[in-house]
C-alpha positions as CSV (number, residue, x, y, z in Angstrom):
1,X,74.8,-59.6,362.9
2,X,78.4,-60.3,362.2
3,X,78.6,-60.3,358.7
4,X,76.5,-56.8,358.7
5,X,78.7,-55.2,356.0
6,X,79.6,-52.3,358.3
7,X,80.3,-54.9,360.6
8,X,81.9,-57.8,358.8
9,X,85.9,-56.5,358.0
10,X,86.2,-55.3,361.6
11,X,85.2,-58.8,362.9
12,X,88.3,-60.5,364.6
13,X,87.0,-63.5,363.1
14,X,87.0,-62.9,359.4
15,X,89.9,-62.8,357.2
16,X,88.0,-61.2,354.2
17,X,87.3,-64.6,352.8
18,X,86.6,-67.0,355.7
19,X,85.4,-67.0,359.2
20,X,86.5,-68.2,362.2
21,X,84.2,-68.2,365.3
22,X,87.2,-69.6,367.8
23,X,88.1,-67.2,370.1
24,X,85.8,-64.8,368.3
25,X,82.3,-65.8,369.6
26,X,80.8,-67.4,372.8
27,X,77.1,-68.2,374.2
28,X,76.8,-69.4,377.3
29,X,73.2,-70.1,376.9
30,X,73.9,-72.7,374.0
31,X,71.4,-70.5,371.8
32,X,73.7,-70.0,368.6
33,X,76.8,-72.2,369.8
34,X,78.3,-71.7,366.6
35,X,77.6,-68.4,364.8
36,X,77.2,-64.8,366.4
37,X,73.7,-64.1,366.9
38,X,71.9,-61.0,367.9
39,X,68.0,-61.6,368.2
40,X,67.1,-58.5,369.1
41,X,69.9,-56.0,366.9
42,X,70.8,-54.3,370.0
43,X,74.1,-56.1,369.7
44,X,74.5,-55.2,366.1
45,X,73.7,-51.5,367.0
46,X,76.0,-51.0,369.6
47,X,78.7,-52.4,367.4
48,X,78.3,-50.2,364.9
49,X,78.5,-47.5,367.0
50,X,81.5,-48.6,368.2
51,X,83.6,-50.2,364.8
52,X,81.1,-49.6,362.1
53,X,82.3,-48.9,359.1
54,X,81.5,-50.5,355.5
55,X,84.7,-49.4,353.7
56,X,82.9,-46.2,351.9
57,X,81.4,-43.3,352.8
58,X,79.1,-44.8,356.0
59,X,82.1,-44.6,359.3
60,X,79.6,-44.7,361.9
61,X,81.7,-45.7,364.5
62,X,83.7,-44.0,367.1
63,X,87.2,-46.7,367.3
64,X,88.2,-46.6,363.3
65,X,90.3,-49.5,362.5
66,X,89.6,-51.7,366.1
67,X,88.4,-55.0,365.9
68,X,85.7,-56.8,368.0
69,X,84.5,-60.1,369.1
70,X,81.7,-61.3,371.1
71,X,79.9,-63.0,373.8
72,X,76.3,-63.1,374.2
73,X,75.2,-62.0,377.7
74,X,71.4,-62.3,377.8
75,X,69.3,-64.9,376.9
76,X,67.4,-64.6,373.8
77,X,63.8,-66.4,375.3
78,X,63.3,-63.2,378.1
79,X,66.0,-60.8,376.4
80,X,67.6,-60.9,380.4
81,X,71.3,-61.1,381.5
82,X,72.0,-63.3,384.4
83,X,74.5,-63.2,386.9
84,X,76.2,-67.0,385.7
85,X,76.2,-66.2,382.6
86,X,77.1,-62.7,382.5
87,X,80.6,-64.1,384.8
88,X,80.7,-66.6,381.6
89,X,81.0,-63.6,379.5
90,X,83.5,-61.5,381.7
91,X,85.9,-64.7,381.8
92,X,85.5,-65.1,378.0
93,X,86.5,-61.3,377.6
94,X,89.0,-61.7,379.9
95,X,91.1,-65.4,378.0
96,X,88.8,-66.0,374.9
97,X,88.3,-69.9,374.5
98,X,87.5,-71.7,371.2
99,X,84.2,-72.9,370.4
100,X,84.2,-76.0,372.6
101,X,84.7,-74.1,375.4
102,X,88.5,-75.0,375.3
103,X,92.0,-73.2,375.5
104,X,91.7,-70.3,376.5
105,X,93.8,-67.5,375.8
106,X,94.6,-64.5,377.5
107,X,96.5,-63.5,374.8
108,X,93.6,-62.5,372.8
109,X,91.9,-60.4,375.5
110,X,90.9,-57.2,373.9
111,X,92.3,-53.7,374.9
112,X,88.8,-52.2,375.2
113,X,85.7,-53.7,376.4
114,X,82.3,-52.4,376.0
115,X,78.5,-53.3,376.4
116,X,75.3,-52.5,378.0
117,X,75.6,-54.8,380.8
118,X,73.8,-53.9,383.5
119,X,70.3,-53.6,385.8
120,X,69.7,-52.0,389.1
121,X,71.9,-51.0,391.7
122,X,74.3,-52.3,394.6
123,X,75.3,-55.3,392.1
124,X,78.7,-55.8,393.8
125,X,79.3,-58.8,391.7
126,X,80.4,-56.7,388.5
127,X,83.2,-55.6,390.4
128,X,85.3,-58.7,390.8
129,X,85.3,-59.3,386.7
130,X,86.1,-55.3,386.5
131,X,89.4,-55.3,388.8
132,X,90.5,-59.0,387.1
133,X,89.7,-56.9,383.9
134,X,91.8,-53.7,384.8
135,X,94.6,-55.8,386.7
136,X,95.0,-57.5,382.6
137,X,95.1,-54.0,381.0
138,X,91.7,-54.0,379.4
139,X,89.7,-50.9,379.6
140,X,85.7,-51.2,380.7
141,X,83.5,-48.8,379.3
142,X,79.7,-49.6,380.1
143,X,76.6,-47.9,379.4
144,X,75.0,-45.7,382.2
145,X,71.9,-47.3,382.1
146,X,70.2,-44.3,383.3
147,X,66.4,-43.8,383.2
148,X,66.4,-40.3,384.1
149,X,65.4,-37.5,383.8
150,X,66.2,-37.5,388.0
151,X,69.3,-37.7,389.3
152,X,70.9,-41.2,390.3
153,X,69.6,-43.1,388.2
154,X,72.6,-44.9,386.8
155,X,72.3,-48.5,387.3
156,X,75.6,-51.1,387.9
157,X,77.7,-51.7,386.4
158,X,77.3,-48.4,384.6
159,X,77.7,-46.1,387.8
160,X,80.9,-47.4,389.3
161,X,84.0,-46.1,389.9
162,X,86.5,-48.5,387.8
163,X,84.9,-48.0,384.6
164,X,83.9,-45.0,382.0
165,X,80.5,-44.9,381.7
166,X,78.5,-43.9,378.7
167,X,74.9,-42.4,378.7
168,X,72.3,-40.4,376.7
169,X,70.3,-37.5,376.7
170,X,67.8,-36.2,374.9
């Protein structure tokens, strides 16, 4: 929810009066072309963790005074991430394009990139969009995806070597 008011002022997009979803936002499903959308708040929860802060007395998140943008990796119907669209995402992250689609800008590549990519093991693909994303200077930090409580249980892209990882424990 990118107008979540711990949310909203750290949005790349929003100037404090306006938004501006160019450069800011991208679904390669075609669900919510337009607006940043998080069906499921899982999204919304991670970036709060990350950059949330609503101005007062509720700094939640762990980067004070970064900025964020988006691009929505799994499909809202079966709450999945595929490998196309997932490659959309990492070349969005990588030169953010406008909402058509067009002129991209590697410019406005973040320093920092994180999200909760991820799903089994031996998914060699993630690497390719890691070392383009390291060779540009922005930092990948993914979650473990561990299921636990056994060892090895770290899923890609989340147990590779190129990244910091983040997981939990109870």
């Amino acid at each position: 929810q990118w107008d979540h008011p711990a949310l909203v002022n750290q949005y790349r997009g929003w100037d404090g009066a306006t938004a501006d979803h160019n450069f800011n936002w991208w679904d390669p499903y075609n669900q919510s072309p337009l607006v940043p959308n998080d069906t499921y708040g899982h999204g919304t929860h991670t970036m709060g963790t990350m950059v949330g802060d609503d101005g007062g007395t509720n700094q939640i998140g762990v980067a004070p005074g970064a900025q964020w943008f988006a691009c929505d990796g799994f499909d809202d119907a079966t709450q999945n991430g595929y490998t196309v669209e997932l490659l959309e995402c990492a070349e969005f992250i990588l030169a953010p394009w406008d909402l058509t689609g067009a002129n991209a800008d590697p410019d406005m590549r973040p320093d920092v990139v994180n999200n909760s990519w991820g799903g089994g093991q031996a998914q060699w693909w993630y690497n390719q969009a890691i070392y383009a994303w390291r060779a540009a200077g922005i930092f990948p930090v993914f979650s473990a995806g561990n299921a636990g409580p056994s060892c090895e249980t770290a899923g890609d892209p989340g147990d590779m070597a190129n990244i910091m990882s983040v997981g939990a424990t109870d």
